[in-house]
Structure formats: structure tokens, C-alpha cells
C-alpha positions in Angstrom: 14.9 60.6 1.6 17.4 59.0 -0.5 20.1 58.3 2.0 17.6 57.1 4.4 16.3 55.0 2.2 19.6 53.3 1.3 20.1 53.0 5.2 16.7 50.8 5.3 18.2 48.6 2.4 21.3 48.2 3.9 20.2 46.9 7.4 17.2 44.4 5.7 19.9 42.8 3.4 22.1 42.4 7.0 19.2 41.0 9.1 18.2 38.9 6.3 14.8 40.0 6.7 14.3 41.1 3.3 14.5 37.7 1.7 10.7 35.8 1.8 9.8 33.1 3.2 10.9 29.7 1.2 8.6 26.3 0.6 10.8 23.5 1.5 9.5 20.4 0.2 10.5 16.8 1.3 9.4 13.3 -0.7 9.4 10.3 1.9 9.3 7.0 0.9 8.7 4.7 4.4 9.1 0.9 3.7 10.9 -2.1 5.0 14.2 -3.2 5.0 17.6 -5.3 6.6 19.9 -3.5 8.7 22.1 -4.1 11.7 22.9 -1.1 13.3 24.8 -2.7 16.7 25.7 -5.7 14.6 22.5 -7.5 15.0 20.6 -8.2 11.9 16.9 -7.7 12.2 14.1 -6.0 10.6 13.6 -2.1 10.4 11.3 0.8 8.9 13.2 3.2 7.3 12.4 6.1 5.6 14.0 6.7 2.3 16.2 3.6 3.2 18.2 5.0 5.8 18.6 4.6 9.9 18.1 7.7 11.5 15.8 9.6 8.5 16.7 12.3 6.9 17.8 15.5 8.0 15.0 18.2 7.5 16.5 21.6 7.3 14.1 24.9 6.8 15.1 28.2 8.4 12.8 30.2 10.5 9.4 31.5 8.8 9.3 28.7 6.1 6.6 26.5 4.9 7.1 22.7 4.9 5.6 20.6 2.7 6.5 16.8 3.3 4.6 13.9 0.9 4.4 10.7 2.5 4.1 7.6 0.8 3.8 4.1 3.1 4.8 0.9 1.7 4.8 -0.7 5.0 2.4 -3.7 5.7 1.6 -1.6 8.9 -0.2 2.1 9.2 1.7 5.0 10.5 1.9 8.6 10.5 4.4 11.0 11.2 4.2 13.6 14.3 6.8 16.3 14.0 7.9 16.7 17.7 7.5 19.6 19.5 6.5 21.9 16.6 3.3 23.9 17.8 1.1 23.9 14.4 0.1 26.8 14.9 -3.4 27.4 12.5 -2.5 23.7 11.3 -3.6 21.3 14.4 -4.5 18.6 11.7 -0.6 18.3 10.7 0.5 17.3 13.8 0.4 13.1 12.9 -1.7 11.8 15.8 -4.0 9.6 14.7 -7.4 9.8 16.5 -5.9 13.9 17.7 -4.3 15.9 15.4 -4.5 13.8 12.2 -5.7 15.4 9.2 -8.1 12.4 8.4 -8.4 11.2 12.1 -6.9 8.0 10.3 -3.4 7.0 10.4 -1.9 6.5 7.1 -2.9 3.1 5.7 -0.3 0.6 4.1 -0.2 2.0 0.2 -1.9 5.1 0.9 0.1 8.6 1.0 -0.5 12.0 2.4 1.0 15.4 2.4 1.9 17.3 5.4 2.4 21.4 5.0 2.8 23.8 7.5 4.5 27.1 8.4 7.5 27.4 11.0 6.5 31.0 11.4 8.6 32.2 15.2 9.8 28.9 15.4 13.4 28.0 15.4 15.7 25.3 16.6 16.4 21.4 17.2 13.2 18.7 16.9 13.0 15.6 15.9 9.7 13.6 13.8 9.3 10.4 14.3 6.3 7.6 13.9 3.0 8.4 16.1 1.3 5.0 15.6 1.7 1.7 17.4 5.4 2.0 18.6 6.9 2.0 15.0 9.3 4.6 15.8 11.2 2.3 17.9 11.8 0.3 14.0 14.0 3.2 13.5 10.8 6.0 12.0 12.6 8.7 13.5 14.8 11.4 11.9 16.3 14.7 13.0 14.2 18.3 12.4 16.3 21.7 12.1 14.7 25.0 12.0 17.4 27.3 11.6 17.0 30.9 13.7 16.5 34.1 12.1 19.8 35.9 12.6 18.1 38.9 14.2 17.8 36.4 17.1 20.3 37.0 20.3 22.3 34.0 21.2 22.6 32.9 24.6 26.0 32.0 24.0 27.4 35.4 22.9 28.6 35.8 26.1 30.9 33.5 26.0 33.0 35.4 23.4 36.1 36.6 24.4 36.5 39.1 21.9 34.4 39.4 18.1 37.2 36.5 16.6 35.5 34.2 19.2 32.2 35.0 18.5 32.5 34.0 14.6 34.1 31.1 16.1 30.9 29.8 18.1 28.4 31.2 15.5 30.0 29.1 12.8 29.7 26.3 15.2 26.1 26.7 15.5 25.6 27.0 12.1 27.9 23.3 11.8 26.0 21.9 14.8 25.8 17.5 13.9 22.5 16.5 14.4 22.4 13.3 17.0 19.5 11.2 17.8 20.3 9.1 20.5 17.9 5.7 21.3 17.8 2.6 22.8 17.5 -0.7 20.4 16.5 -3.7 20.6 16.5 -6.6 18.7 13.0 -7.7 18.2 10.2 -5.6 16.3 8.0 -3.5 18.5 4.9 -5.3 17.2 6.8 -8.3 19.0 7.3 -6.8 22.3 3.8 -5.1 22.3 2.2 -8.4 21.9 4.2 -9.6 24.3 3.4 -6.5 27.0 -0.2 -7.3 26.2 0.0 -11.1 26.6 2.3 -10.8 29.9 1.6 -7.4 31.7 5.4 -7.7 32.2 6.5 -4.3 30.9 9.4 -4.5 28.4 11.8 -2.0 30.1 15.3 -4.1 28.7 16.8 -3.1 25.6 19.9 -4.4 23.8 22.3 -1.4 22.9 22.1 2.4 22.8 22.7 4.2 19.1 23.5 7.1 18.4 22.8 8.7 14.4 22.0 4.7 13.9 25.2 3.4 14.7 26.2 1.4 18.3 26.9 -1.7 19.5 26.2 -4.8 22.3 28.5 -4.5 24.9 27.3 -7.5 28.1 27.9 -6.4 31.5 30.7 -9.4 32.9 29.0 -12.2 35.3 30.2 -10.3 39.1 28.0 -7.3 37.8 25.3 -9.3 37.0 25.5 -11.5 39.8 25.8 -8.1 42.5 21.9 -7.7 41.3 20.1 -4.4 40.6 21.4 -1.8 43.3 25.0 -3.1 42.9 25.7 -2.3 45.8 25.7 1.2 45.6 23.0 3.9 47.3 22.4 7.4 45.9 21.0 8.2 42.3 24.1 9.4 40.6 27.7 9.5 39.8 29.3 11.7 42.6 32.8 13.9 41.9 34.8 11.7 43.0 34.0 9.5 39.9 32.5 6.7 42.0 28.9 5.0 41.1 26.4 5.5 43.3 22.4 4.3 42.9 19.8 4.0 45.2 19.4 0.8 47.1 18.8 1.7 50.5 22.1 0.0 51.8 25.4 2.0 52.0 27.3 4.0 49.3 30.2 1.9 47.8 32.9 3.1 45.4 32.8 0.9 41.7 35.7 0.7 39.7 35.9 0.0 36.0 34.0 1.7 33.5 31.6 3.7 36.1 35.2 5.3 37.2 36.0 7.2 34.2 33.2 9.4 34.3 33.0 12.7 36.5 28.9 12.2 36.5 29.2 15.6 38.6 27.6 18.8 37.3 27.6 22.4 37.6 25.5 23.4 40.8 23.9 26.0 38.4 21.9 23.5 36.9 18.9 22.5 39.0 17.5 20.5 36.4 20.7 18.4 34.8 22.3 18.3 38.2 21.0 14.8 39.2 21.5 11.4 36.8 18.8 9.3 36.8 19.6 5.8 36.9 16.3 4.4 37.9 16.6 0.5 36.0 13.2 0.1 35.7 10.5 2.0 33.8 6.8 2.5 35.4 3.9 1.4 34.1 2.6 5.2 33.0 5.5 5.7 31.1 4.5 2.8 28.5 1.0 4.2 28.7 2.2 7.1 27.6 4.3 5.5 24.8 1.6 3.0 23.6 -1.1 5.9 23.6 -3.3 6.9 20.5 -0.7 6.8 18.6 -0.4 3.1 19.2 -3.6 1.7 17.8 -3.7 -1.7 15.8 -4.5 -0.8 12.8 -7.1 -3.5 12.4 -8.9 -2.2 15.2 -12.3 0.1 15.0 -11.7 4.0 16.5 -14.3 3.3 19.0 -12.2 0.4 20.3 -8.8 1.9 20.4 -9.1 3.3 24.3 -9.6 -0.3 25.3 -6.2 -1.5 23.1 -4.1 1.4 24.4 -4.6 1.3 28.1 -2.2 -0.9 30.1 -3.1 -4.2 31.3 -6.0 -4.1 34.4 -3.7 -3.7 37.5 -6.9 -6.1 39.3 -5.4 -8.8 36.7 -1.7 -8.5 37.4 0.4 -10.5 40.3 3.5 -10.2 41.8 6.6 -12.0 40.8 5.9 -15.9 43.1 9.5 -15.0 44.3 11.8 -12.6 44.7 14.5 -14.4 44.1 15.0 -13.5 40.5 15.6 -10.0 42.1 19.0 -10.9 43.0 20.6 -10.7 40.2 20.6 -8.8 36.6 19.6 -11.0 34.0 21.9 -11.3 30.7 21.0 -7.9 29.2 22.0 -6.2 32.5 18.5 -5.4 33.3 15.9 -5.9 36.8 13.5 -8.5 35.7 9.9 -8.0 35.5 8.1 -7.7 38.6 4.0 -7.2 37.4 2.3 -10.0 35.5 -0.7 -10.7 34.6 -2.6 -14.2 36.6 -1.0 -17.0 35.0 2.7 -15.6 33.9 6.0 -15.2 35.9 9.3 -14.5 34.2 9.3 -18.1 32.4 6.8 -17.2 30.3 9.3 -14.9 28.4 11.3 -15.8 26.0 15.3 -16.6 27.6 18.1 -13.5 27.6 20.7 -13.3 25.8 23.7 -11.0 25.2 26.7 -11.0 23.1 29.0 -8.7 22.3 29.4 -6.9 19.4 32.2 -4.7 17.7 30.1 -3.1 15.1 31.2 0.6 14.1 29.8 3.4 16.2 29.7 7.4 15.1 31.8 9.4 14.2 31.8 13.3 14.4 34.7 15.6 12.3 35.7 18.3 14.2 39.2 20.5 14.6 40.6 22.1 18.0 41.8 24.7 16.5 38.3 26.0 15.8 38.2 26.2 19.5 34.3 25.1 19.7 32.2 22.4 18.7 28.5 22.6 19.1 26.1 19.3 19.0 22.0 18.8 18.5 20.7 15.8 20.9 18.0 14.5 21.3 16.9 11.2 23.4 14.1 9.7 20.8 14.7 6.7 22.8 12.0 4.6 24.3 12.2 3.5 27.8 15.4 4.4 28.9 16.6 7.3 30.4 19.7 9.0 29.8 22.9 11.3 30.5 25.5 12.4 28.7 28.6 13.5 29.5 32.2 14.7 27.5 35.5 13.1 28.9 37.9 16.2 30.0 35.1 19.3 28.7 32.0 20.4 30.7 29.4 21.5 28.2 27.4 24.7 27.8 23.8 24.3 27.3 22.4 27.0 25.0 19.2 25.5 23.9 16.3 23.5 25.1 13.5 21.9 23.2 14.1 24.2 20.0 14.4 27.3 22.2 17.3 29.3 23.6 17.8 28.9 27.2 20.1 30.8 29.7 23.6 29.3 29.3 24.3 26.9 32.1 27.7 25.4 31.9 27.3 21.2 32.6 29.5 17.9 33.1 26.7 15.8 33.0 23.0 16.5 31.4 20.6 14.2 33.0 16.9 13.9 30.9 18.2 15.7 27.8 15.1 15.9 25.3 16.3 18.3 22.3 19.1 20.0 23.9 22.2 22.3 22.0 25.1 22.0 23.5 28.7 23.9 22.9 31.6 22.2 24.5 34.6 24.5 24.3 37.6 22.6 22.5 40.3 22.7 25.4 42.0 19.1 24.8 44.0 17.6 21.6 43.8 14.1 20.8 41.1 11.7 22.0 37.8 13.0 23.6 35.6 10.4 25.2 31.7 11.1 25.3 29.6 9.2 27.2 26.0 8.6 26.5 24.3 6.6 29.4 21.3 4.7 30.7 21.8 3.8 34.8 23.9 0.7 33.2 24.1 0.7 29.3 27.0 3.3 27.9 27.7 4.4 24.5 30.7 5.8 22.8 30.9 8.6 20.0 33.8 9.3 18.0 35.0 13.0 17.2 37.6 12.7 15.1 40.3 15.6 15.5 41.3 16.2 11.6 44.4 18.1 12.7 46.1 14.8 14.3 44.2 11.9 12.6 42.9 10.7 16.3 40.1 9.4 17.4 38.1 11.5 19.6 35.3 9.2 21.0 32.2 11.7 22.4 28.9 11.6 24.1 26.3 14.0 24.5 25.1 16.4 26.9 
């Protein structure tokens, strides 16, 4: 019995599975502050003063406990995306849903969230559930780290067991990015002005990415070619020329649209298209000012009447379609939908200027042959791709879970993805994190030859 015994021990203290589960506690601290993350000033909620939140790091089977204090002037709640509460429905942070006291959080109040990540593991994001406040920058990144007895899709990938220590350590280094669109105003702002208008606020100002990006205007002949540019089909084609539907014929685009290979691995059905539709419909804000985006001076039994969109029977179209022709200064279609009485003059005026504000950064080494990256698109209205200059991508994870590996140029509609680009180029590595017009820029900095790498994700 004896040797069999010291068998048992010996493979528990491998697996890990003799160690207990661990309480991991947080202490968040939401109030207001001053930042300017693309090089615009404005106001921001923060969490524990910084732009994105903190990281939250458990490992799979934990408890979480997270206290929550608001010092806003506004009610929120946090919702802790994608996480299935099991046995605990009333942690989940929607107010009116899945929150504990059906309330949100009032402004000076606190409350404690706790719950188990029992057989959960992977990438999530939390982020703000009431009103839009997330988009003031309530949003941080979620990492539930997987039991080691778990198989990794990417294992076989390893060329031999060197490699495989290679790509695990690279999942275990993985940078957390949260990748959103901005804009300059405060949500409370543009959801008065939705309201007001019926002219759905689908322009932002800049992408970010970990909090950091900046304004770059689209010069006056784009702007002045209008919404289809020109161009017909829906995506990027290998050739490296643009291409977006407009019903008129393809036509190549030079510039910045040329450096990207927008083509992907036929393998994957779901990232094989890039969606580059400019405009946003009117279920998708629905969606985004749901529950969760009551006014907090408003009585429950009044908040399905505040969150629905404006009546389409009060809405007309634009008086002319000649604002269609062209982009307006943030390189976005104006509104078509308003409600009787407003046209696009009724908004306030567009503006864009560039900006040259400092934009992330990501430490990584060749030599270590992989790299692997967390994204997630906690973004509002815009939809996105990303893609790595020189290096397809292997996806091994999909909202928190492992997927099967499907090797990727481009990821269309990333949600929480993991993704393991293999290292095959020194120097400079350009990633490219798009909306159908908007780009960012990433830097991965090579620590062998003190070069900027700039990447996007996937």
C-alpha cells in the first residue's frame, strides 16, 4: 500500500490538484477623474484611478470576492462578462436581472460581489452594466487561469517537448488587451443626445488599446470619395487591396489599406470575412442601452419605456441625401434616422485633429519563438479585425474556452479571443487593430534589438 500510496501523492502534487481552492479578494474604488488617453482631455470613470481596470487574476476553482465602493455622482454596477454564475445568478451586475438587490449601486453606496469559478477558465473582461458607463472607461480585463490537467489546443503545434515549454510559458505570459473605441464626450452626453435626435451615435474618435491610442483624421480625398470609397466587397482581399460593399465596382486603394493582407485562412469560417459595415443598426444600441442603462433617477416600473429606442413611427429620413456623399470629419456616414423635427444640423459640428499621443507597448523576445495575446473588443459600436504585419495567428481560445486551433491573418468579430502568433520575424512587427476605417497600432517591443515592434490583435 505504501508505494501506491506515494504514487497517488506524487501525481496530485504534478496535477496541482492537491492544493484547495483559494479566496481571491479585490477592493475597488470607482470614482472620477482627468485623463487623455488619445491625447484628448476629457472626463472618465476609473476604477482604482486607472484606464483599463485592474487585472483580476484567480485560477480555475477559486472563489472571488470583489468590494465595490462608488464615489461616482452616477449609479453603476459591475457585470463580469461571460462568467456563468453558476448557483450565484444575483452576482452577475444587471440591474433589474441578475442584481443582488435588483438595484444598481447608488452613488456612495458599496456592495460585495463573491462567487466561485468552479470549471471555469480562461480570458473575460467586467465592465459597467448601467447606463453606458463602461464606455467612460468601467471596463478591466478578467483572467481565470486553467487547471493544468486541462489539454491545450495548441500542443500540437509543438515541434518537439523544447517547444512545448516554449508555448506553455507563453500562455502563462499572455498580455491582457482590451481593445475599444473612444470618444471624446461622456456617454451621458451622447445618450441624451440619441434620445433628443433618434440619430444613432455610431462615430467615435480613436480606437485604444490597454487605454492608450490616438486621433489620426482620414485626409480630405478620402472624405470627399464618401462612404463606399469606391470600393465593392466587404473585406480586404489577398492582394492587399480594400474592398467594401457599395454596389459599384471593385477598385484597388493604396495607402494605408495596402499594407494589410486582410486575407485569412480558408479554415476559418467564422474570422474569414472583415466586417467593415460604417454604420451601426438601431438593435445594436438597443442592445447596448438595455437594462443595464437605466437613469438612475428613474422608477423600475419606468425603465422599459427609457431603454427602448426612439418610436421608429416618430423618426424621418435624412430631407437630403446629399450629406451621403461624403464622410464627415471623423471619417464616419452621417446619420440617416431622426426623429420629426431634426436633420444632421441639429448636432453639434465634427471635428478631428490629429494626435501623437503614446500608444501600447508589448515586451516580447524572438528568440522565445512565441508570443501569445488576450483580446477582447469591449468596444461599443464599432466592429473590428485584427491582424499581425508578416505572422498569421493561431487561435486557441474563444470566449474563455479552448477552441480547435485555426491558424488566421485576419480575425474578424473577435470577442475574448487567445491568440499565439509564432515569432518568425526580427525587428519591427506591425499589428493592426481595425474598424472598416479607423486603424490602431500596438507596439511589441523586441528586447533583443531595442526595436519597435508595433502589433495588433487577432
Amino acid at each position: 500500500m505504501a508505494p501506491c500510496l506515494f504514487v497517488l501523492v506524487a501525481v496530485l502534487l504534478v496535477t496541482g490538484k492537491f492544493s484547495e481552492a483559494a479566496l481571491r479578494t479585490y477592493n475597488f474604488t470607482l470614482h472620477s477623474g482627468t485623463k487623455a488617453p488619445d491625447g484628448v482631455t476629457r472626463e472618465v470613470y476609473l476604477i482604482n484611478g486607472q484606464q483599463p481596470a485592474p487585472l483580476i487574476e484567480v485560477d480555475e476553482g477559486d472563489e472571488l470576492e470583489v468590494f465595490v465602493k462608488n464615489e461616482l455622482s452616477v449609479d453603476t454596477t459591475i457585470h463580469w462578462h461571460g462568467l456563468l454564475q453558476r448557483g450565484t445568478p444575483q452576482m452577475d451586475g444587471v440591474p433589474g436581472v441578475t442584481q443582488v438587490s435588483f438595484y444598481p449601486i447608488a452613488s456612495g453606496d458599496n456592495f460585495t460581489y463573491k462567487f466561485s469559478v468552479d470549471n471555469e477558465y480562461g480570458f473575460y473582461w467586467y465592465h459597467s452594466h448601467f447606463r453606458a458607463y463602461y464606455d467612460d472607461a468601467i471596463r478591466g480585463p478578467l483572467m481565470i487561469h486553467p487547471s493544468r490537467t486541462r489539454t491545450r489546443p495548441f500542443e500540437k503545434l509543438a515541434a518537439d517537448n523544447g517547444d512545448l515549454t516554449k508555448l506553455l510559458q507563453a500562455e502563462r505570459d499572455a498580455t491582457p488587451i482590451l481593445l475599444n473605441d473612444w470618444t471624446h464626450a461622456l456617454s451621458d452626453t451622447i445618450y441624451a443626445q440619441y434620445f433628443k435626435t433618434g440619430a444613432f451615435p455610431n462615430c467615435v474618435d480613436s480606437l485604444l488599446a490597454n487605454g492608450l491610442g490616438r486621433v489620426e483624421c482620414l485626409p480630405d480625398y478620402i472624405l470627399q470619395a464618401g462612404a463606399g470609397l469606391g470600393l465593392d466587397s466587404g473585406y480586404l482581399g489577398d492582394n492587399g487591396s480594400s474592398q467594401m460593399s457599395t454596389g459599384g465596382s471593385p477598385t484597388s486603394m493604396t495607402g494605408m489599406d495596402k499594407r494589410m493582407d486582410m486575407s485569412e485562412s480558408s479554415t476559418s469560417a467564422d474570422t474569414a470575412m472583415m466586417e467593415m459595415t460604417p454604420t451601426s443598426t438601431m438593435s445594436t444600441m438597443a442592445a447596448m442601452l438595455s437594462t443595464a442603462s437605466m437613469s438612475s433617477t428613474t422608477p423600475i416600473s419606468s425603465m422599459s419605456t427609457m431603454t427602448s429606442t426612439p418610436p421608429m413611427s416618430t423618426m424621418s429620413p435624412m430631407s437630403s441625401m446629399q450629406a451621403m456623399t461624403t464622410l464627415n470629419a471623423r471619417g464616419c456616414t452621417p446619420p440617416m434616422m431622426f426623429k420629426l423635427g431634426f436633420n444632421v444640423s441639429s448636432l453639434p459640428p465634427e471635428k478631428c485633429a490629429n494626435t501623437t499621443s503614446t500608444q501600447l507597448t508589448i515586451p516580447a523576445n524572438s528568440t522565445q519563438g512565441w508570443l501569445a495575446l488576450n483580446l477582447v473588443n469591449s468596444g461599443s459600436v464599432s466592429k473590428l479585425g485584427v491582424s499581425l504585419d508578416a505572422h498569421s495567428m493561431y487561435i486557441y481560445a474563444a470566449d474563455g474556452l479552448y477552441v480547435t486551433l485555426q491558424e488566421v491573418k485576419v480575425s474578424g468579430r473577435p470577442s475574448e479571443r487567445s491568440v499565439c502568433p509564432k515569432l518568425t520575424k526580427q525587428g519591427p512587427l506591425l499589428v493592426y487593430w481595425s474598424t472598416w476605417i479607423k486603424r490602431l497600432g500596438i507596439t511589441i517591443f523586441d528586447s533583443r534589438h531595442i526595436q519597435r515592434a508595433i502589433c495588433n490583435k487577432s
